[in-house]
The first five atom37 places (N, CA, C, CB, O) and aatype in JSON, in Angstrom:
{
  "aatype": [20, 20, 20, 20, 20, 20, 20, 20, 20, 20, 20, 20, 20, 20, 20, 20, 20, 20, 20, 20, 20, 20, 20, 20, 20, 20, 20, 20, 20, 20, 20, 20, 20, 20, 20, 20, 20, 20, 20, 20, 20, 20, 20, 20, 20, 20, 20, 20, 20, 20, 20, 20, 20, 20, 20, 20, 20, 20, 20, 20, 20, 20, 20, 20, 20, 20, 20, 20, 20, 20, 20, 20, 20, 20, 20, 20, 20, 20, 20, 20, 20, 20, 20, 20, 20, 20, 20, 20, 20, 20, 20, 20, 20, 20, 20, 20, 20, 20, 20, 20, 20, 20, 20, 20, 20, 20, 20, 20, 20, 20, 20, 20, 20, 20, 20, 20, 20, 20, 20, 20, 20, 20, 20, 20],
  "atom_mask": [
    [1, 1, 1, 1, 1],
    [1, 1, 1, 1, 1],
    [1, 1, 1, 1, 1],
    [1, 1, 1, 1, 1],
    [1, 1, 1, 1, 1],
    [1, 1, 1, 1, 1],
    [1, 1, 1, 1, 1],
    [1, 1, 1, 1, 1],
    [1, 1, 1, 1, 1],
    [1, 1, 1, 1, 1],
    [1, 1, 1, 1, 1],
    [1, 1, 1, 1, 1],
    [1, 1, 1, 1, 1],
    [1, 1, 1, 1, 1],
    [1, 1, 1, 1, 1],
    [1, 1, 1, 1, 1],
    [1, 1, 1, 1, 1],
    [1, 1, 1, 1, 1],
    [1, 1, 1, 1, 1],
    [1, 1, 1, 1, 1],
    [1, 1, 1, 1, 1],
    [1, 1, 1, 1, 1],
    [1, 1, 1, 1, 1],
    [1, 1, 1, 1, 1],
    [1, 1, 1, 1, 1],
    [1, 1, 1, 1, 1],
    [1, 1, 1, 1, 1],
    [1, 1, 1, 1, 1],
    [1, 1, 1, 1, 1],
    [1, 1, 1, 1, 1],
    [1, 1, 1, 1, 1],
    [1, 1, 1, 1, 1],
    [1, 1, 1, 1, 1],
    [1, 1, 1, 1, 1],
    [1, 1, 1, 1, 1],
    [1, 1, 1, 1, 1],
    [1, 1, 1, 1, 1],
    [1, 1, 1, 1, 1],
    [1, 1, 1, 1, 1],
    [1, 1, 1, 1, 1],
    [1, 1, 1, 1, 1],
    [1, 1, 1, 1, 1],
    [1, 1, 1, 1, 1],
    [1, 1, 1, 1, 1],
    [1, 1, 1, 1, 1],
    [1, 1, 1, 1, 1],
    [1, 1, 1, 1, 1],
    [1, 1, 1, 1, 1],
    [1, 1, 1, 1, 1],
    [1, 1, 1, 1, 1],
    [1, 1, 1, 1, 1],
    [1, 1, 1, 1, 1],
    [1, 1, 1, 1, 1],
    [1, 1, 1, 1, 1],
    [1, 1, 1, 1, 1],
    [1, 1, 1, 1, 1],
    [1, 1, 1, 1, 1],
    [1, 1, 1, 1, 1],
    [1, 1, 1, 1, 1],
    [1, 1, 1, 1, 1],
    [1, 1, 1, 1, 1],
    [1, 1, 1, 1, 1],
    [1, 1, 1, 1, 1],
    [1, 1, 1, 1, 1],
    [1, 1, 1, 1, 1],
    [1, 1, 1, 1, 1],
    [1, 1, 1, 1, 1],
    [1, 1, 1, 1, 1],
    [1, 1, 1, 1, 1],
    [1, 1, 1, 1, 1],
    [1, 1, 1, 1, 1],
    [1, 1, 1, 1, 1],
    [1, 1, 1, 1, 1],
    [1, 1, 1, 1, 1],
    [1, 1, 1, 1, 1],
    [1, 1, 1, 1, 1],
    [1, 1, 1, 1, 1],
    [1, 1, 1, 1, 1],
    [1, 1, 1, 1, 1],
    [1, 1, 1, 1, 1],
    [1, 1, 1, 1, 1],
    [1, 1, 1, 1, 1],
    [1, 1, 1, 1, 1],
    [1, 1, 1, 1, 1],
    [1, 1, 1, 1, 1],
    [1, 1, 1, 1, 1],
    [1, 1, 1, 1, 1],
    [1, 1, 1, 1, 1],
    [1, 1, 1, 1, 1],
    [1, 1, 1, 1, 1],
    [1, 1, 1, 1, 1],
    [1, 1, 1, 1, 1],
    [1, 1, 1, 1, 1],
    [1, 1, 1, 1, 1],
    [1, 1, 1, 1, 1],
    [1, 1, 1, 1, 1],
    [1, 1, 1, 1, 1],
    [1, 1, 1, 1, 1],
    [1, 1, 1, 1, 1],
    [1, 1, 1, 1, 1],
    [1, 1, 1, 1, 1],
    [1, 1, 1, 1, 1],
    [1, 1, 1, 1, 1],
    [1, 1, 1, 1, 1],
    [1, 1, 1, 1, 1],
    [1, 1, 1, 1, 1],
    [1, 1, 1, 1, 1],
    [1, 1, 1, 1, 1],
    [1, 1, 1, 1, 1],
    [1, 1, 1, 1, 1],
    [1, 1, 1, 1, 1],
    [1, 1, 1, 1, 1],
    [1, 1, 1, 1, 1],
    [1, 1, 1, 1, 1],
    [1, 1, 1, 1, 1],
    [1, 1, 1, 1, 1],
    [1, 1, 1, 1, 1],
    [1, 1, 1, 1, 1],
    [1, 1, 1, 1, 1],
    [1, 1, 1, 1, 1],
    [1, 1, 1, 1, 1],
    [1, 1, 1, 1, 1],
    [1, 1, 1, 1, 1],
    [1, 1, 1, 1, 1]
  ],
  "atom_positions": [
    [[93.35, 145.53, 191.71], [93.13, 145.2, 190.34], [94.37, 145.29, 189.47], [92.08, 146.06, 189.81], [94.56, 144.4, 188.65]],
    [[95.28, 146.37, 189.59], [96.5, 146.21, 188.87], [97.28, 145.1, 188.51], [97.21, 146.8, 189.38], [97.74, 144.69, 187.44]],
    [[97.34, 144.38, 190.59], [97.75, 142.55, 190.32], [97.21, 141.6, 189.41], [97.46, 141.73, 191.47], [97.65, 140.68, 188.71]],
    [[95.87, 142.22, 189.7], [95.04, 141.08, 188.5], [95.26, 141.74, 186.85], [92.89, 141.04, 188.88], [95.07, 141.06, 185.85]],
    [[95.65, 143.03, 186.83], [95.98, 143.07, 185.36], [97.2, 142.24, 185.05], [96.24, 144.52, 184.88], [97.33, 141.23, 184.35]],
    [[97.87, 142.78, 185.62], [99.86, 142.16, 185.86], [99.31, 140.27, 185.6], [100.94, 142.62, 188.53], [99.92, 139.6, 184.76]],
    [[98.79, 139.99, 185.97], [98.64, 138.44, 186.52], [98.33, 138.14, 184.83], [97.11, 137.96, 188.0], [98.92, 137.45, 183.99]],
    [[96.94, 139.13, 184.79], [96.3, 138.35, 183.06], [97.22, 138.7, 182.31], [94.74, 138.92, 182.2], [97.16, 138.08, 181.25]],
    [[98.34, 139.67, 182.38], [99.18, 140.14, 180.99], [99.91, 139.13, 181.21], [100.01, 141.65, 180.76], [100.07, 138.45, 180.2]],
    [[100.35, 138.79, 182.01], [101.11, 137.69, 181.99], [100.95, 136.49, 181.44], [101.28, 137.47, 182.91], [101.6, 135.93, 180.55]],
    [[99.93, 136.11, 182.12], [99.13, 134.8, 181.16], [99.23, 135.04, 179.71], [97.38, 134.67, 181.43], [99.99, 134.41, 178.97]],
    [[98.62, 135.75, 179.43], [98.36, 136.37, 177.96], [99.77, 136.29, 176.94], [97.89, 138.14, 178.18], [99.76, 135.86, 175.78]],
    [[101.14, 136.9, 177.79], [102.03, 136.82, 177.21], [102.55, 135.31, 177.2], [102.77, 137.75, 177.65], [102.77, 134.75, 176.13]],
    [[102.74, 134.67, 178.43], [103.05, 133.2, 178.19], [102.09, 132.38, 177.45], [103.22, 132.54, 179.42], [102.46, 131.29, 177.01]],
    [[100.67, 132.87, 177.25], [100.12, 132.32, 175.89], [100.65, 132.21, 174.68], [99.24, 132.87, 175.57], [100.84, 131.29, 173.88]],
    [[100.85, 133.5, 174.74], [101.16, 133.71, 172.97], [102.41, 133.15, 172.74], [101.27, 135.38, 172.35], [102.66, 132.59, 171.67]],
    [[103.6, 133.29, 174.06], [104.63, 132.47, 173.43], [104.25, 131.1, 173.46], [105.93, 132.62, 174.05], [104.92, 130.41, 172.68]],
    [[103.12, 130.32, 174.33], [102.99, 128.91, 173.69], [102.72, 128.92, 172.14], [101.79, 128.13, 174.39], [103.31, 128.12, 171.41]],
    [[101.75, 129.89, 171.64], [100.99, 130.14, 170.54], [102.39, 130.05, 169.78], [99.97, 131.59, 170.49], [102.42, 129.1, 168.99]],
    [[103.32, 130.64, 169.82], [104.43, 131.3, 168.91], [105.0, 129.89, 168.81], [105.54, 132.67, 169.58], [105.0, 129.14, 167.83]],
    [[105.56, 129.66, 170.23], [106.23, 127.86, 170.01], [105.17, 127.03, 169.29], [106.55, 126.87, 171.71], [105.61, 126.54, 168.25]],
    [[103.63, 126.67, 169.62], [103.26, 125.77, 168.78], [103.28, 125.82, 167.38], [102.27, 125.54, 169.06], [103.42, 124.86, 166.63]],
    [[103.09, 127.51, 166.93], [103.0, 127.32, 165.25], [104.42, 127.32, 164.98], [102.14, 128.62, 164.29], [104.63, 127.28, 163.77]],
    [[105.48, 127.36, 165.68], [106.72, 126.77, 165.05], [106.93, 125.01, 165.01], [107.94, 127.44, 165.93], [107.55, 124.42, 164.11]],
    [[106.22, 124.28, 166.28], [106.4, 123.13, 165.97], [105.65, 122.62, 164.65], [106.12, 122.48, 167.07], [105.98, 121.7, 163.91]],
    [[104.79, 123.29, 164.58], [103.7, 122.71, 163.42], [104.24, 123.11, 161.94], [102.01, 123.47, 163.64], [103.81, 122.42, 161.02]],
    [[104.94, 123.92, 161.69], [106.06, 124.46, 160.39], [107.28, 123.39, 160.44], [106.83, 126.3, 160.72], [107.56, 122.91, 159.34]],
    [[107.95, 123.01, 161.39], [108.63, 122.03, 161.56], [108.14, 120.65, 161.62], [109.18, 122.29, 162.44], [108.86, 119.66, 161.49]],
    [[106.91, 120.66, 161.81], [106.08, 119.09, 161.57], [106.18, 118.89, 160.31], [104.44, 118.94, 161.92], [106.99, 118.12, 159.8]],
    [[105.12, 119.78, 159.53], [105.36, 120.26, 158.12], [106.56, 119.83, 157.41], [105.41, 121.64, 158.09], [106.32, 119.19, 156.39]],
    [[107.75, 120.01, 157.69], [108.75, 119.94, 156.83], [109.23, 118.84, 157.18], [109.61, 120.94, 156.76], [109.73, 118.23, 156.24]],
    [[109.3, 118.29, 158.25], [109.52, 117.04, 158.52], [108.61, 115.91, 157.68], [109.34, 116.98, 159.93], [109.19, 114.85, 157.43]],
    [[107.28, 116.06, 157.22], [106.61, 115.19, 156.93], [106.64, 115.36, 155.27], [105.33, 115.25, 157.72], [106.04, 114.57, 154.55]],
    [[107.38, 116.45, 154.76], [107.4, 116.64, 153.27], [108.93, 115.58, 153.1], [107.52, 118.66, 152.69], [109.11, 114.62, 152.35]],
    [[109.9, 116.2, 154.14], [111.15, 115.58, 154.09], [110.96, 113.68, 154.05], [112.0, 116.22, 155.51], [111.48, 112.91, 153.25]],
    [[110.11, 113.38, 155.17], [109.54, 111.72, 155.16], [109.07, 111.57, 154.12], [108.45, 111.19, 156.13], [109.26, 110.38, 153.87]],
    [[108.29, 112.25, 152.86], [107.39, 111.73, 152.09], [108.75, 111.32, 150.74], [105.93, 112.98, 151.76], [108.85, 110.28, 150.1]],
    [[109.77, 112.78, 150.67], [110.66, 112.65, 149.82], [111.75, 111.37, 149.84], [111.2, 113.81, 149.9], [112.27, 110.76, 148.9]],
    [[111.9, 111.21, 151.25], [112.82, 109.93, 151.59], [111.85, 108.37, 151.21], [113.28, 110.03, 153.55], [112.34, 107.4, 150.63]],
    [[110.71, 108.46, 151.6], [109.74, 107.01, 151.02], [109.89, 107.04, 149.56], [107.87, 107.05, 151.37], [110.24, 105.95, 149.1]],
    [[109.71, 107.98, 148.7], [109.5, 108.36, 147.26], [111.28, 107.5, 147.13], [109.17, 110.56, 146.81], [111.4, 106.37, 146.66]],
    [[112.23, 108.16, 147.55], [113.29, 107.82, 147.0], [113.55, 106.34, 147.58], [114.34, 108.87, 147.24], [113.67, 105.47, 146.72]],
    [[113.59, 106.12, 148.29], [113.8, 104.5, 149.11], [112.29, 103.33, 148.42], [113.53, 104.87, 151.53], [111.98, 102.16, 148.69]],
    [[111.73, 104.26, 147.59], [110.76, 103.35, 146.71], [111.45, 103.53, 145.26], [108.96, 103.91, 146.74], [111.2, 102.7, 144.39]],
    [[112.2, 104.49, 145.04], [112.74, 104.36, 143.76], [114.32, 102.85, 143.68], [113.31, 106.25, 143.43], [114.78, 102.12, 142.8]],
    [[114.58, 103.08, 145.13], [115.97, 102.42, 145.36], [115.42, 100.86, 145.69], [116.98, 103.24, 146.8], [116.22, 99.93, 145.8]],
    [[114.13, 100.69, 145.82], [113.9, 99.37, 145.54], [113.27, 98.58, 144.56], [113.49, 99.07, 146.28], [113.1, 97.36, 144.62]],
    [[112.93, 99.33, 143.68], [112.76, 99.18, 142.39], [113.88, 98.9, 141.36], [112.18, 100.18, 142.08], [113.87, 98.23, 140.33]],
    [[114.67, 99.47, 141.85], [116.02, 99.51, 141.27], [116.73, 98.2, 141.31], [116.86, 100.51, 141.96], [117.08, 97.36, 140.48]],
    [[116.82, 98.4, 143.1], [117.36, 97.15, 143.37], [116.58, 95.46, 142.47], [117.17, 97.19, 145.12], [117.2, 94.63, 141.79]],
    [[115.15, 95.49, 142.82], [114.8, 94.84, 141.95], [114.8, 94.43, 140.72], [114.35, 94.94, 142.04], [114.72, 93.3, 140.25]],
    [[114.94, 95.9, 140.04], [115.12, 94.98, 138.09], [116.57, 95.12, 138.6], [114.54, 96.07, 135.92], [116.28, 96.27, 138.92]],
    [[117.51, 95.04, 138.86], [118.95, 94.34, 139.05], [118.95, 92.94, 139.24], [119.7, 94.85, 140.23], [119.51, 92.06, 138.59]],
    [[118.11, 92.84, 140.39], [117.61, 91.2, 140.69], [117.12, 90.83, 139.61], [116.48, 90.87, 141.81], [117.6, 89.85, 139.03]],
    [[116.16, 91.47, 139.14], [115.45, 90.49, 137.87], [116.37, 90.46, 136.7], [113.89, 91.13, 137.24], [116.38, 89.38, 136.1]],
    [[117.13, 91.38, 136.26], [118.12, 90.79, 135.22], [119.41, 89.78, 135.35], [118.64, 91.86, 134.7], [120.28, 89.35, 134.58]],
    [[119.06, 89.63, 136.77], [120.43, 88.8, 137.26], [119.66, 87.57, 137.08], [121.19, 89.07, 138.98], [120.19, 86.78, 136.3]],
    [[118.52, 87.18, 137.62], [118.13, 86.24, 137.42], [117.7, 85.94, 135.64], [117.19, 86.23, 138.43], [118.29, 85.04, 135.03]],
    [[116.83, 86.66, 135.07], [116.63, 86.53, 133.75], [118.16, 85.9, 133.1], [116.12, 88.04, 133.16], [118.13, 84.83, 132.48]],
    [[119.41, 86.61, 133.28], [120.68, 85.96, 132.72], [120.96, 85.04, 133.01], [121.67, 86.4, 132.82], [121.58, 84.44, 132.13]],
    [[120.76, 84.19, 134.41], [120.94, 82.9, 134.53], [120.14, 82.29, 133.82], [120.9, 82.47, 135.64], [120.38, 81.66, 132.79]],
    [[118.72, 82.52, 134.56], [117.88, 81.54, 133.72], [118.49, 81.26, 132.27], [116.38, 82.16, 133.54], [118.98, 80.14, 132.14]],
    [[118.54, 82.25, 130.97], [118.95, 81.96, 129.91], [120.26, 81.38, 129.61], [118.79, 82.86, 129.38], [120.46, 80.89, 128.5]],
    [[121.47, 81.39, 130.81], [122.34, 80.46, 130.79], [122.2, 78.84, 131.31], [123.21, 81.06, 131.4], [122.75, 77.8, 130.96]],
    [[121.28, 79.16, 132.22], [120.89, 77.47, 132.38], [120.05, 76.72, 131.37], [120.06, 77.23, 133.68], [119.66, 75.57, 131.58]],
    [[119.77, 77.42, 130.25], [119.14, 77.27, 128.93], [119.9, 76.71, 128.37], [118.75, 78.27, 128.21], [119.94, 75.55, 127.95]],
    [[120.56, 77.51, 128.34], [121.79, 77.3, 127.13], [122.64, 75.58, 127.51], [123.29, 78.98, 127.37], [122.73, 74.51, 126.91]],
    [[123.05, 76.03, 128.63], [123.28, 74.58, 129.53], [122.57, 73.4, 128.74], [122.52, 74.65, 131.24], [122.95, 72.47, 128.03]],
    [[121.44, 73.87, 129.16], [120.04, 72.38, 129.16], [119.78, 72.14, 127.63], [118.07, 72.9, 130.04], [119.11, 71.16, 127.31]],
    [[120.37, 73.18, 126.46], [120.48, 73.28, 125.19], [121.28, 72.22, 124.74], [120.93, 74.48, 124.82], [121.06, 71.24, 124.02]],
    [[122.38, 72.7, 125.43], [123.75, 71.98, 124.48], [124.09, 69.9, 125.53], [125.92, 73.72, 124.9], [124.72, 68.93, 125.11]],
    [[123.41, 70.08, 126.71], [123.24, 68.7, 127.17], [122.11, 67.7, 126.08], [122.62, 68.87, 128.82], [122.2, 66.5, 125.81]],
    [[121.05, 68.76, 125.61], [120.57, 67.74, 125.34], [121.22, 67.26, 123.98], [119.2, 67.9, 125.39], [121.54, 66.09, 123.76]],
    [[121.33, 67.98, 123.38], [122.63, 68.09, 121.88], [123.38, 67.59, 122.07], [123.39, 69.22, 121.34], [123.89, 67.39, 120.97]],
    [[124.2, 66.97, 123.06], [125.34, 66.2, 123.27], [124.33, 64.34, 123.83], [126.57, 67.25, 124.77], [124.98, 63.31, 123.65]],
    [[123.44, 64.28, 124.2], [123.12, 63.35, 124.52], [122.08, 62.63, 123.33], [122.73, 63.63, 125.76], [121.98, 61.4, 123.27]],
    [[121.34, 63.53, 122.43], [121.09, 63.04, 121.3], [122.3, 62.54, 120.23], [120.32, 63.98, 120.81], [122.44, 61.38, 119.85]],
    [[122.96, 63.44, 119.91], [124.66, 63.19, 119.41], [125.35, 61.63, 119.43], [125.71, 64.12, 120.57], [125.75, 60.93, 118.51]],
    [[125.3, 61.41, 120.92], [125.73, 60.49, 121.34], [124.89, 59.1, 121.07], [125.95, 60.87, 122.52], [125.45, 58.02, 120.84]],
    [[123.53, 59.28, 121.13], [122.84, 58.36, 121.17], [122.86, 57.74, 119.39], [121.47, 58.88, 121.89], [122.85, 56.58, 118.99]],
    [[122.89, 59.24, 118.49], [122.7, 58.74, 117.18], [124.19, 58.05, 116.57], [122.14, 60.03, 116.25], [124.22, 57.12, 115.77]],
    [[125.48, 58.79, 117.2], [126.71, 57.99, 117.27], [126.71, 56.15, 117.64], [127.5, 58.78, 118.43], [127.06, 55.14, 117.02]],
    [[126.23, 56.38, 118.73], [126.12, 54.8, 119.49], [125.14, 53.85, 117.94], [124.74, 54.95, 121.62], [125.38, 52.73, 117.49]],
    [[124.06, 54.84, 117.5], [123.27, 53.7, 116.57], [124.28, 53.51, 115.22], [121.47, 54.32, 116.01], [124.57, 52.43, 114.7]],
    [[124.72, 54.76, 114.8], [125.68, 54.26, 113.52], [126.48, 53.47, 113.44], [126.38, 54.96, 113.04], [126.75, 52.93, 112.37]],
    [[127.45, 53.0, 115.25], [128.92, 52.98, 114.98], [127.93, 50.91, 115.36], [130.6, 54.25, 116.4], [128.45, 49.9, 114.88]],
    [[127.03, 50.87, 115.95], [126.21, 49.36, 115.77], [125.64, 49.05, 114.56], [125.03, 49.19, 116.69], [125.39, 47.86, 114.36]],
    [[125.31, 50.05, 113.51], [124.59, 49.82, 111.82], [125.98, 49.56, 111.2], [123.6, 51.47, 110.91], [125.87, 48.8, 110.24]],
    [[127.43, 50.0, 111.49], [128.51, 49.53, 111.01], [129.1, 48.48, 111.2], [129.16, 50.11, 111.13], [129.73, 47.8, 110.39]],
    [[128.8, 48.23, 112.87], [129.68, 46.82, 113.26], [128.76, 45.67, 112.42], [129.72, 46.42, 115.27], [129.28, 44.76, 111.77]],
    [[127.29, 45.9, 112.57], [126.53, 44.81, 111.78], [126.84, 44.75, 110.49], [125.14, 44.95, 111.81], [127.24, 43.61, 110.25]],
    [[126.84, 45.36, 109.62], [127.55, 45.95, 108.01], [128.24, 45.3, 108.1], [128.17, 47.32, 107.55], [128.01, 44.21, 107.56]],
    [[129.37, 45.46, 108.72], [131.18, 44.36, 108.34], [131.03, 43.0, 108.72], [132.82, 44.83, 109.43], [131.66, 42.21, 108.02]],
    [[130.14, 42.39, 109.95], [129.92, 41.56, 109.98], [129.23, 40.59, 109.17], [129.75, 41.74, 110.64], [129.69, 39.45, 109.12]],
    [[128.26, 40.87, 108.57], [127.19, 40.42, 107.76], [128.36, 40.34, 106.77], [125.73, 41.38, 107.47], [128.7, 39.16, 106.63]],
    [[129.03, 41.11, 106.09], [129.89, 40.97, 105.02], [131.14, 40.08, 105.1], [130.26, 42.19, 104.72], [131.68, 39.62, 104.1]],
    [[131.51, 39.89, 106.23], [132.81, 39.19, 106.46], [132.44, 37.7, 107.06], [133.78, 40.1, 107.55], [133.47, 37.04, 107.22]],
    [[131.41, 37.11, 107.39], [130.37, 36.16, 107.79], [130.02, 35.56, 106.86], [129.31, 36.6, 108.35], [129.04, 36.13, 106.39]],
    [[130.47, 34.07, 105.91], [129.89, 33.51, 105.34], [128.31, 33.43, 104.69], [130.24, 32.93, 105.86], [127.63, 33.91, 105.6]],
    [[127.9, 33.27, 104.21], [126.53, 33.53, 104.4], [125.98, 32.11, 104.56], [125.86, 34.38, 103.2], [126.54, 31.12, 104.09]],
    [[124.57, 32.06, 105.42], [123.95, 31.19, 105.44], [122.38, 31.11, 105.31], [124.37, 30.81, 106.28], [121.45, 31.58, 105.96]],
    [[122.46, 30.39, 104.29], [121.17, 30.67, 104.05], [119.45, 29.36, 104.71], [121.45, 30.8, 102.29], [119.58, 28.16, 104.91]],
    [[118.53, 29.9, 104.83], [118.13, 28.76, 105.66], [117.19, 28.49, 104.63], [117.6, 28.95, 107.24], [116.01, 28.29, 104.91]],
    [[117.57, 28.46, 103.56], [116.41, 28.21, 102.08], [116.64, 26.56, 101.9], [117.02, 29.29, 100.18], [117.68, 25.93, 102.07]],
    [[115.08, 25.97, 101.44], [114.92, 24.37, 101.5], [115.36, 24.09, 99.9], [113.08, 23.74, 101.96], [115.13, 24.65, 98.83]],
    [[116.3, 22.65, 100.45], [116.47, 22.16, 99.14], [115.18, 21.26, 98.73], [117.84, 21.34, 99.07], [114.75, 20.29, 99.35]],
    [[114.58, 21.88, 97.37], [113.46, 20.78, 96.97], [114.07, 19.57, 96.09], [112.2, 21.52, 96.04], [115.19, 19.43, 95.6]],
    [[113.46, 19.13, 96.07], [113.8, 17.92, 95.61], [113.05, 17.31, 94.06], [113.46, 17.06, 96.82], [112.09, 16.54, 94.06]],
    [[113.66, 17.79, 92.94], [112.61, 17.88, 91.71], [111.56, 16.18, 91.9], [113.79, 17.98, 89.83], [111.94, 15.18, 92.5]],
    [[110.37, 16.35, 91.25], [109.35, 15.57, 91.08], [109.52, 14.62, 90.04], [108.29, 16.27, 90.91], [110.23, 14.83, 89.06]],
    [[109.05, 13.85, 90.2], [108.26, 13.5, 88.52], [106.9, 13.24, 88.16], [108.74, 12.28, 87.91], [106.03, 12.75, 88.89]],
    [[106.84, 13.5, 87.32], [104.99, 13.34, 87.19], [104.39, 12.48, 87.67], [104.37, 13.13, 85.98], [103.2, 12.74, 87.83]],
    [[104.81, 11.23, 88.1], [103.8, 10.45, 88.97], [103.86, 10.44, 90.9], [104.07, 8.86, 88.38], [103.27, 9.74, 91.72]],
    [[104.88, 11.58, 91.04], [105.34, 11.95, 92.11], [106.13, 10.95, 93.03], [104.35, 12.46, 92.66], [105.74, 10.64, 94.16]],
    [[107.33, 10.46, 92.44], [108.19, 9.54, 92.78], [109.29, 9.94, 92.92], [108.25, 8.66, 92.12], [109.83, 9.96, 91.82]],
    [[110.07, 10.33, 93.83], [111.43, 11.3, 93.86], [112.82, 10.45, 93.28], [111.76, 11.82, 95.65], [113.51, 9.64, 93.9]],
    [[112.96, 10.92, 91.97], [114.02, 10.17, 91.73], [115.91, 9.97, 92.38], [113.93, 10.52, 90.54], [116.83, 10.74, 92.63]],
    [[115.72, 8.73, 92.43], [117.09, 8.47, 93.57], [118.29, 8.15, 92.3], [116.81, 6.69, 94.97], [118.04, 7.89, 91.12]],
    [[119.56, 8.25, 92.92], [120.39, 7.94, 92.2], [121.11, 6.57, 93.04], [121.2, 9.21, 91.87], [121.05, 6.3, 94.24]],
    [[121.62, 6.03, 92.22], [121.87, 4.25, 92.76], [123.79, 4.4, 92.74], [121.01, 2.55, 91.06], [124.47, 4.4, 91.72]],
    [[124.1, 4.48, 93.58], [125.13, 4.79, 93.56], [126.06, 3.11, 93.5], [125.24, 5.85, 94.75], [125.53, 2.1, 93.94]],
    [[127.2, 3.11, 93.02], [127.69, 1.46, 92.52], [127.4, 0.52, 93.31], [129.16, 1.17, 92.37], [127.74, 0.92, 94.42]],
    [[126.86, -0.75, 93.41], [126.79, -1.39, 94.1], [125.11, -1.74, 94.55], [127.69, -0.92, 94.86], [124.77, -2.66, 95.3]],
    [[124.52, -1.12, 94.12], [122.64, -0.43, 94.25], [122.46, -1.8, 93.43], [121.9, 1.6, 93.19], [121.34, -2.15, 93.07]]
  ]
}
């Protein structure tokens, strides 16, 4: 029976050091999984970040391709109301420097019994 004590103390002791090693892995699980939770927390802050960077990078273009699409159209109205003045001028000088012609009918006075009087020129 002594062997069989010797045998169970034994067991007993290589128990408890499993016992001893497992509740150390499980304290080290523990901190490992607080340490993972702190690294997600921060690598969720660092992409947030990263994002409104993105979004103000983009927001600033966008409002420069505004500005762009602002001043094109301002230059192409510009142009268009240029093009109509500098044609309301060429017509202006023309009309003025152009004889005039008029397409108004010559009547021909009446006389009361409606006989258009002729003139008999020498020789009539």
């Amino acid at each position: 029976m002594p062997e069989n004590n010797n045998q169970q103390r034994q067991v007993q002791e290589e128990a408890e050091e499993v016992k001893v090693i497992m509740m150390d892995n499980m304290e080290k699980t523990e901190e490992r999984k607080e340490k993972v939770q702190d690294l997600d927390e921060r690598a969720g802050e660092l992409k947030s970040k990263s994002f409104h960077k993105t979004a103000m990078k983009v927001q600033k273009q966008m409002k420069c391709d505004n500005v762009k699409a602002s001043w094109k159209l301002i230059a192409v109205v510009g142009a268009m109301a240029a093009i109509i003045i500098i044609v309301a001028i060429i017509m202006w000088v023309n009309k003025k420097s152009s004889p005039e012609i008029t397409h108004e009918r010559v009547i021909n006075p009446m006389h009361e019994n409606g006989i258009t009087p002729t003139t008999n020129g020498p020789g009539m």
